[in-house]
N, C-alpha and C positions, 0 to 999 in steps of 0.2 A: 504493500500500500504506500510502503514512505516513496519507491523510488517511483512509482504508477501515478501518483496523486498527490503529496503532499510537496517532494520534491521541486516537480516543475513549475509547482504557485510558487513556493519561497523563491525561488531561484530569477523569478520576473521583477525580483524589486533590491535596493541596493545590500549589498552584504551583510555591513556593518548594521542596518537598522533592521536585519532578518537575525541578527544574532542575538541581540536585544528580545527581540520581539521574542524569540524562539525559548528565551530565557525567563520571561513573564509565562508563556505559553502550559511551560515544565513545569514551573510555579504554582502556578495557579491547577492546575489539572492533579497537580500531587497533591493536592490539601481533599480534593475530594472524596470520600470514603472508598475504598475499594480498590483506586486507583494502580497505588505503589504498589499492590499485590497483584494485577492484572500485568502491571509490565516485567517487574519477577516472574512471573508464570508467564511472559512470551519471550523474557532475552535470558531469563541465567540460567547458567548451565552450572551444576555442582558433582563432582567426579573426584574420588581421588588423584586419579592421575591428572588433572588440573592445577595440582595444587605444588607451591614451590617455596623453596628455604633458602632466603638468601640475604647474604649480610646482617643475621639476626633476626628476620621479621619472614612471619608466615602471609602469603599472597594466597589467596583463595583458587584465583586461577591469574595466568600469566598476562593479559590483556588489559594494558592499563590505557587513561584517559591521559594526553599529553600538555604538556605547561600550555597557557595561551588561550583555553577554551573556558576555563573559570578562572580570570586573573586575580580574582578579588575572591574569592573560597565563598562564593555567594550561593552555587549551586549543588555544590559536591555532593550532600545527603541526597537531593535527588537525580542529579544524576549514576550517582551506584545501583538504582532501583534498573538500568538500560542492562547492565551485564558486566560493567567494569571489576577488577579486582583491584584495583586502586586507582587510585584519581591525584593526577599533580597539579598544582593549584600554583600560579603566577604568571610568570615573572613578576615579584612584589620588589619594590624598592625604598628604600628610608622614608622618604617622605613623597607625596600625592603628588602623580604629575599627569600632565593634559595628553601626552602624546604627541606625534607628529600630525602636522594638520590634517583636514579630512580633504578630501576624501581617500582611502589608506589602505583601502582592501578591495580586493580585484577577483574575479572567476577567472577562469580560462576553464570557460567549459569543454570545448572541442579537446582541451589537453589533459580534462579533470586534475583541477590545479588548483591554486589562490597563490596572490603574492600578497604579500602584507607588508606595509611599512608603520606599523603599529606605536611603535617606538614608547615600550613599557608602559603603556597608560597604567595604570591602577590608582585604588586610592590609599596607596602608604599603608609598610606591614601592619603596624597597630591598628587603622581599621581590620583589618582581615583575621587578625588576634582574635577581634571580639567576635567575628562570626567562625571561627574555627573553636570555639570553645562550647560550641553548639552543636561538635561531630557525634554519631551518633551510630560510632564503631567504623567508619570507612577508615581503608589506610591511606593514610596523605603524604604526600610529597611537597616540601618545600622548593619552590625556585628561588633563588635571588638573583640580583644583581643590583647594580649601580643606577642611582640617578645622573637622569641626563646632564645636569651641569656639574657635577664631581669631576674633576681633573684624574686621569688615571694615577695618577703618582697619590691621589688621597682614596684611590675607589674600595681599597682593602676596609677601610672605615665601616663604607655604606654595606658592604658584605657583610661585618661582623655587627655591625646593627642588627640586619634583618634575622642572620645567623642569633643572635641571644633573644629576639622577641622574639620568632615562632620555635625557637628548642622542644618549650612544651607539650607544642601542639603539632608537631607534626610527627611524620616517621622516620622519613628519611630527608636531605636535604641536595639539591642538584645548585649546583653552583653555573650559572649563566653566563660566557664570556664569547657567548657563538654569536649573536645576535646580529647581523646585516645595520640596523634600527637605532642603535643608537652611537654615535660618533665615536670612532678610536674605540671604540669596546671590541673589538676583535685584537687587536693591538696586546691585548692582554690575556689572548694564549700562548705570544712567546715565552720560548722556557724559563728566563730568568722572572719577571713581574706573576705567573703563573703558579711556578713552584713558591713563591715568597708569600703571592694570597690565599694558597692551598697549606702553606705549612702553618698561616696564622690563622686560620680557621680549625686546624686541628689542633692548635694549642690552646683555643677555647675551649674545644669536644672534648678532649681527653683530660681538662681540668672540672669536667661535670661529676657527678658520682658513677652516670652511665652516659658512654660515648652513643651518639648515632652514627648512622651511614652518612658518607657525603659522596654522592656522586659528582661528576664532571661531564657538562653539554659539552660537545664537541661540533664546530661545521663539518661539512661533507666535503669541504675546498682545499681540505688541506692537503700538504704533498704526503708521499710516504715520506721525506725525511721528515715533517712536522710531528706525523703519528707516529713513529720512531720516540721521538721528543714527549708525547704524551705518555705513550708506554712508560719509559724514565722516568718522568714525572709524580707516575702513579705510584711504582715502583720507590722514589724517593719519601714523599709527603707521606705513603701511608693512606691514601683514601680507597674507595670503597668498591668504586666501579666507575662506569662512563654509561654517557645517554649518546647516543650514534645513530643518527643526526639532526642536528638543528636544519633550517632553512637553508638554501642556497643563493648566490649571486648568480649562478651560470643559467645562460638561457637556452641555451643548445635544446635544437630538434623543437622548440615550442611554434603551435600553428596560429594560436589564439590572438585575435585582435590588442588583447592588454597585455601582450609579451616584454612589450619595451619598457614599463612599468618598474619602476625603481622599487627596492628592496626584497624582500625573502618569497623563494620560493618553492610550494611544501608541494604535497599530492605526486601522482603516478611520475611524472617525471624526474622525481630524485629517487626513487624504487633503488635502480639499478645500482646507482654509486652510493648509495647509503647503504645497500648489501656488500656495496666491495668494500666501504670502510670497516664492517662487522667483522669480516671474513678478516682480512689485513690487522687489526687490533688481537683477534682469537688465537689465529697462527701466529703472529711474530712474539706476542706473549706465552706463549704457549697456554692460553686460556687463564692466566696467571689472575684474572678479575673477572666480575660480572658484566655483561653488556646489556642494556637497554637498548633492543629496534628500535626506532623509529624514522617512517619516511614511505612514503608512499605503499602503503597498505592499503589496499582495497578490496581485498579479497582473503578468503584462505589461503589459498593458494602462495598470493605474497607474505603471507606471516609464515608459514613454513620454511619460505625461503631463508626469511631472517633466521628462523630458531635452527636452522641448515648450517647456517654461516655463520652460528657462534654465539646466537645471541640466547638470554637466560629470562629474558620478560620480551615484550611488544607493547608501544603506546601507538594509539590511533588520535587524528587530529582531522588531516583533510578529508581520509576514508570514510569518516565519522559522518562529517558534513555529506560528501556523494553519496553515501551505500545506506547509511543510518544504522539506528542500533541493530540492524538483523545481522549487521557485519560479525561484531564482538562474537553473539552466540554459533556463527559458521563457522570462527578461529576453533571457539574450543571444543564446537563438534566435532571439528576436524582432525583436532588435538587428542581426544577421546578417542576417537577412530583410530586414530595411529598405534594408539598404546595398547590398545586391546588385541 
């Protein structure tokens, strides 16, 4: 029904105010009796072989919801009700910022795609604090990163900000330095500034009584020597795993009218290089950490691929938007299927 009917209405009117909309929509429809158990009984799947141990924290099943689609932790209780087994909630930054102007987000339908130049809107961890202290058993994921006007030489600050105000309340935590979206933040996956804001983030974590995960978003742009560099990295500071991949710059092979479109670009078109980052990370480490898929996922089919090439979870973000929740419950039929 989503991809027959409800799909092509949303899809006739602009992105950004269909995502909103779609976020009142879930709202509103979940408060009414019955609801949240009609959509459990169409998208979750529950199976032992679903279920995964990593980095300390048990995943129900392996198919999580990706940073970017609740930036502000406003929906997560209902969206878990779709089939997710965790839900990542940001990119959040110190303090509330507007984003880059509108209009910021793009289809490329003929390429089942979106580019976004979002540029960390949210409204500042501390709001989000208070609506994460309202979870109601989801496992969450922390993003961070920096606000837009923090000079990189101060951005370790705005890290360790966001890093002590959600500790309590999330599960694990994804440190953001991929992001296309906001200036010079890419700048700070060189080795030196990288290992220096990873090693002071775990000097906060391991002075807690109990350490969490911290993972590390990665682009999909970088060379092999860079991913060489992050292996190192990991290998040095001690963190926990990697999230493989963020958005892309590259526009290669796109048909779509809004291809020329400045900033990040997610959906089927990063599939392929986002499996060869998984794959490349897996071998050169010898699996030596966890991998988080994510990148064009729109089908079983492609989440196989990824858990093929290495990876230990899968987050959906553009597939979510084209395919809908029937996607999640095909991954982990799929998944079940396999094991049996």
């Amino acid at each position: 029904m989503y991809k027959a009917i409800i799909r092509p209405i949303l899809f006739l009117f602009d992105p950004e105010k269909v995502h909103y909309f779609s976020f009142s929509s879930i709202r509103f429809l979940s408060k009414i009796p019955g609801v949240k158990a009609l959509f459990r009984s169409l998208f979750f799947q529950e199976h032992q072989s679903l279920e995964r141990d990593l980095f300390g924290l048990k995943f129900k099943n392996p198919v999580g919801l990706a940073a970017g689609f609740d930036k502000d932790a406003k929906l997560y209780n209902e969206l878990s009700n779709f089939g997710f087994g965790f839900i990542e909630i940001g990119t959040l930054t110190p303090k509330p910022q507007p984003g880059n102007p509108k209009k910021r987000l793009f289809r490329l339908k003929s390429d089942s795609a979106i580019i976004n130049r979002m540029g960390f809107n949210n409204g500042g961890v501390e709001e989000a604090v208070e609506r994460l202290k309202l979870n109601k058993g989801v496992l969450i994921g922390g993003n961070i990163g920096k606000n837009k006007i923090t000079p990189n030489e101060k951005a370790i600050e705005d890290y360790e900000i966001c890093f002590e105000a959600l500790f309590d309340y999330v599960d694990y935590f994804v440190v953001n330095v991929s992001s296309p979206n906001t200036p010079n933040l890419r700048a700070l996956q060189d080795k030196e500034p990288l290992t220096d804001l990873l090693k002071a983030l775990q000097v906060l974590n391991f002075g807690k009584t109990t350490s969490k995960p911290i993972l590390l978003k990665i682009a999909p742009d970088l060379s092999d020597d860079q991913l060489r560099d992050i292996i190192d990295i990991i290998k040095t500071t001690k963190i926990d795993g990697v999230i493989a991949t963020n958005t892309t710059i590259s526009r290669e092979g796109l048909t779509s009218k809004n291809k020329g479109e400045t900033g990040g670009l997610s959906g089927k078109p990063l599939s392929k290089r986002s499996t060869e980052v998984i794959r490349f990370l897996a071998e050169k480490s010898n699996k030596a950490f966890p991998i988080i898929g994510v990148g064009g996922i729109h089908s079983a089919e492609d989440a196989l691929e990824k858990f093929e090439a290495g990876a230990d979870l899968v987050q959906l973000y553009t597939g979510f938007v084209y395919e809908g929740p029937k996607l999640i419950k095909d991954i982990n039929k799929a998944l079940i299927k396999k094991a049996q």
